[in-house]
C-alpha positions in Angstrom: 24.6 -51.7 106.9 23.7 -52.6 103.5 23.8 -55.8 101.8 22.9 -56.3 97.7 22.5 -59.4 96.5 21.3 -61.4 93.6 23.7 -61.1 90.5 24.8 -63.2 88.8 25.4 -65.1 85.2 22.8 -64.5 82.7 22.2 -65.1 78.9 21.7 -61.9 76.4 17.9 -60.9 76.5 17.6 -62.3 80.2 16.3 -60.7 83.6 17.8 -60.7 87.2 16.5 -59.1 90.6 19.1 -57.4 92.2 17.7 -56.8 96.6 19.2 -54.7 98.9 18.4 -55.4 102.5 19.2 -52.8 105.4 20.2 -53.6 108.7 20.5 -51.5 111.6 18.3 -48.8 109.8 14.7 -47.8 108.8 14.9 -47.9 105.1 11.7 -45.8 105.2 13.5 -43.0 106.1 16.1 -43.3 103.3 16.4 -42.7 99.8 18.1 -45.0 98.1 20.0 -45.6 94.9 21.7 -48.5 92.5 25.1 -47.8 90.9 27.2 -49.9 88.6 31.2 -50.1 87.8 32.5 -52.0 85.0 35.9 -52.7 84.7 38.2 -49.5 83.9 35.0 -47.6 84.3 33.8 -45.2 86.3 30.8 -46.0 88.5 27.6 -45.0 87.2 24.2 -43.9 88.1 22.0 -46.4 87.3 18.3 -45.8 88.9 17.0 -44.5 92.5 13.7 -44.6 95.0 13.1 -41.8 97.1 11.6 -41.7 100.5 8.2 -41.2 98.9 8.6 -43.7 96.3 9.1 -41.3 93.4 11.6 -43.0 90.7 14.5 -41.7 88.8 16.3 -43.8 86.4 19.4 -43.4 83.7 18.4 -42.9 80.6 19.4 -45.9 78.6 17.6 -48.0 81.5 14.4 -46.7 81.4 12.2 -49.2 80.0 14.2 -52.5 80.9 15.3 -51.8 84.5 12.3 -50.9 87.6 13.2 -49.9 91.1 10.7 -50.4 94.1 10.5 -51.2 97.5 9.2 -52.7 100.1 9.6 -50.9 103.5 8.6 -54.0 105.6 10.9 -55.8 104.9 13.3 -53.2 104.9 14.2 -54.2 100.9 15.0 -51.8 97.4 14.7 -53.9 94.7 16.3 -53.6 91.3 14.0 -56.1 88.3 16.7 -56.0 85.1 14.9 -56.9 82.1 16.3 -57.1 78.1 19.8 -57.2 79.7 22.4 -56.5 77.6 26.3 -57.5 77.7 27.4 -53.8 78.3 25.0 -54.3 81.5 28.0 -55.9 83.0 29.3 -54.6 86.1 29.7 -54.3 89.6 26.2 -53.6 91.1 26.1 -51.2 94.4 23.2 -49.9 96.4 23.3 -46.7 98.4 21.5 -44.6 100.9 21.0 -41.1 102.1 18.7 -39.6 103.9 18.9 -36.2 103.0 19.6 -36.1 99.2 17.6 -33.4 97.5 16.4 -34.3 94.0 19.5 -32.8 92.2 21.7 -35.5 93.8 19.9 -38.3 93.6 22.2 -39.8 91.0 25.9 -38.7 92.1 27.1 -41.4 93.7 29.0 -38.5 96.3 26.3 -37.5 97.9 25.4 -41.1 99.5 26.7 -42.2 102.9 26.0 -45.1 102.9 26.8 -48.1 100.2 26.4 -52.2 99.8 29.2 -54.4 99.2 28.7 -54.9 95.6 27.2 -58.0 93.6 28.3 -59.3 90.1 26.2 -58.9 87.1 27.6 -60.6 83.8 25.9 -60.9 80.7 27.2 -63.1 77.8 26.4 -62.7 74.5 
């Protein structure tokens, strides 16, 4: 089971750390990924950590969004920096264990997936 946490209301220009803590599993074994859905929108690859740490990210959140994680405590992380109102959205985590590289960011290929937590960014 996954659990994301941390969103919330935040001001143009501000950060937020999005966590998403496993239960039940070994997140070492897992790659793992953060997807988004605004409203009327489709949901959106946003960045991912695989099992060896390597990073992917979206294009237009290179730069202001870093993914890590810390395997002891069983925690992927998500630091948002420079957000930006069209950041706004429904923030998912996801795991796999077997995704090969070219599926790291369709959100089909992960069986596993968070509950969701609320990002809004006023302008």
């Amino acid at each position: 089971q996954l659990q994301a946490c941390g969103g919330g209301l935040v001001q143009a220009g501000g950060s937020l750390s999005l966590s998403c803590a496993a239960s039940g599993r070994t997140f070492t074994n897992y790659n793992v990924g953060w997807f988004r859905q605004a409203p009327g929108k489709e949901r959106e690859f946003v960045a991912a950590i695989r099992r060896n740490g390597a990073t992917y990210y979206a294009d237009s959140k290179k730069g202001r969004f870093t993914i890590s994680r810390d395997n002891a405590k069983n925690t992927v992380y998500l630091q948002m920096n420079s957000l930006k109102p069209e950041d706004t959205a429904v923030y998912y985590c996801a795991a796999d264990q077997f995704l090969i590289l070219s599926s790291m960011t369709s959100a089909q290929y992960y069986d596993y997936w968070g509950q969701g937590t609320q990002v809004t960014v006023s302008s």
